[in-house]
VOSESE-446501 format. One record per residue (C-alpha): residue in one letter; x, y, z; residue number from 0. Coordinates in nm, 3 decimals, padded with zeros to 5 digits. Example, Ala and Ser with C-alpha at 12.3 -4.5 7.8 and 13.67 -1.06 7.14 Angstrom:
! VOSESE-446501
SITE|A|01.230|-00.450|00.780|0
SITE|S|01.367|-00.106|00.714|1
***
This chain:
! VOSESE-446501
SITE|X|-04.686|-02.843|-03.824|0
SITE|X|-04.772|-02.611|-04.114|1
SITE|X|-04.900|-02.875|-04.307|2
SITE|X|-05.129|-02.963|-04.054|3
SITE|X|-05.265|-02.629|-03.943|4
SITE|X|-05.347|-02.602|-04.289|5
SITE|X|-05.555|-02.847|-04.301|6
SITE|X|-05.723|-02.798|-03.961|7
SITE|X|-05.804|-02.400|-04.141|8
SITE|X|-05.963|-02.625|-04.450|9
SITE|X|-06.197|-02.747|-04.157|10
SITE|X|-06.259|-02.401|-04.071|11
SITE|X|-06.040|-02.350|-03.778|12
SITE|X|-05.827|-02.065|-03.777|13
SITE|X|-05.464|-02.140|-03.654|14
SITE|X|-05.117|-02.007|-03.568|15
SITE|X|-04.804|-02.197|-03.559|16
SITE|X|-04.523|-02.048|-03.336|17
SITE|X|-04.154|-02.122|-03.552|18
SITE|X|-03.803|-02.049|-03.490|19
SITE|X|-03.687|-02.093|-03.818|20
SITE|X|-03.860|-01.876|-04.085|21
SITE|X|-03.690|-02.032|-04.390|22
SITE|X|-03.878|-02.334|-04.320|23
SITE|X|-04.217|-02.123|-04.252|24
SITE|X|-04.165|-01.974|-04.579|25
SITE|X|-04.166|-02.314|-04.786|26
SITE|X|-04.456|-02.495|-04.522|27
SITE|X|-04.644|-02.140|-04.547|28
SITE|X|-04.873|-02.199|-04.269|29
SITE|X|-05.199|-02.015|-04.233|30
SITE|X|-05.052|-01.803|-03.992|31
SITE|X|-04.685|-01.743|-03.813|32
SITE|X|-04.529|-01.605|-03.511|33
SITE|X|-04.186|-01.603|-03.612|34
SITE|X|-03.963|-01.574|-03.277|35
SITE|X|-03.577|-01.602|-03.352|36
SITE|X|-03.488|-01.832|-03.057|37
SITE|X|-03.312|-02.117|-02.975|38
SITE|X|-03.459|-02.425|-03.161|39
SITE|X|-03.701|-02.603|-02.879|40
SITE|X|-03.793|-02.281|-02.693|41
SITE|X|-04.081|-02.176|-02.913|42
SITE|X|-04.259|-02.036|-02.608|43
SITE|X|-03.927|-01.905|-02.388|44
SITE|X|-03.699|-01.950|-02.179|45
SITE|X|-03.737|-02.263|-01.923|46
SITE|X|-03.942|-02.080|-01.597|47
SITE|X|-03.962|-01.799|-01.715|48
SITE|X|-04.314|-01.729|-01.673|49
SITE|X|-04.400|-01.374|-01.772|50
SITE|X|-04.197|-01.431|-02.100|51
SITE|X|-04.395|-01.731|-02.210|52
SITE|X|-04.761|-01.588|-02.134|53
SITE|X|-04.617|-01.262|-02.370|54
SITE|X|-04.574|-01.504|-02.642|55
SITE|X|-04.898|-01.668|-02.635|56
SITE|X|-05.075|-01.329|-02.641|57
SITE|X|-04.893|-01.182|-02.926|58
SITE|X|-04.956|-01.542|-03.069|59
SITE|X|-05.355|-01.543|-02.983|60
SITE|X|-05.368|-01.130|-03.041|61
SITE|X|-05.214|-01.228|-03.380|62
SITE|X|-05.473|-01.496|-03.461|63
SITE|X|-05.745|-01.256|-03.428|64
SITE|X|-05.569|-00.996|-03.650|65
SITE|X|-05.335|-01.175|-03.864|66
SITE|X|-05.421|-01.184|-04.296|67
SITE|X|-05.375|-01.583|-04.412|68
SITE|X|-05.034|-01.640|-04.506|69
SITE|X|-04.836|-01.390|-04.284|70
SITE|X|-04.530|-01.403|-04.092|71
SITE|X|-04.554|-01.190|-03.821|72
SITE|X|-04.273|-01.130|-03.617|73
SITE|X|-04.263|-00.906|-03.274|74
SITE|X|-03.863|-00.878|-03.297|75
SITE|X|-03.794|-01.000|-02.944|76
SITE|X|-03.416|-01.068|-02.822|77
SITE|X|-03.358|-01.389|-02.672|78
SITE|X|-03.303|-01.335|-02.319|79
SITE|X|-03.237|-00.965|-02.374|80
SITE|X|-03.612|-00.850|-02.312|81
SITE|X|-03.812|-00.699|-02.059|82
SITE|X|-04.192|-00.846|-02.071|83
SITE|X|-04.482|-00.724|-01.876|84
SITE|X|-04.840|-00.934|-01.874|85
SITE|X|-05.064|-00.787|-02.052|86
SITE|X|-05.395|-00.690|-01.823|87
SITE|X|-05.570|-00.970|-01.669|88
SITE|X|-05.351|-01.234|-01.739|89
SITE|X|-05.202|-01.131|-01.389|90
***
């Protein structure tokens, strides 16, 4: 996936790939990362869980407005162990 959203940046598209496994992130180095240490397959969450899933995608499109190229950014969330809120509007 990094490999690609590099070359979908080249094009002039900024991008953010979501990973579970950072090792890997740090050899692909996509243009940009959101690095959630989760069970492989649940990049966005756990199954139904709704609120979880739209905090993910807004730390992932919050961090492709403010993220440098090349960085790893990662919010430190606990599988299962966290209490999300939606962030205003997304109600």
């Amino acid at each position: 996936m990094g490999l690609i959203a590099r070359i979908v940046e080249h094009a002039g598209i900024s991008t953010i790939c979501i990973v579970s496994l950072k090792p890997i992130a740090e050899q692909i180095r996509p243009p940009r990362t959101l690095h959630l240490a989760w069970p492989f397959g649940h990049p966005l969450g756990e199954p139904g869980n709704r609120v979880q899933q739209l905090a993910v995608l807004h730390a992932a499109l919050q961090a492709l407005a403010t993220a440098q190229p090349g960085q790893i950014l990662e919010p430190g969330w606990r599988w299962r162990r966290e209490q999300y809120t939606l962030p205003e509007g997304w109600g």
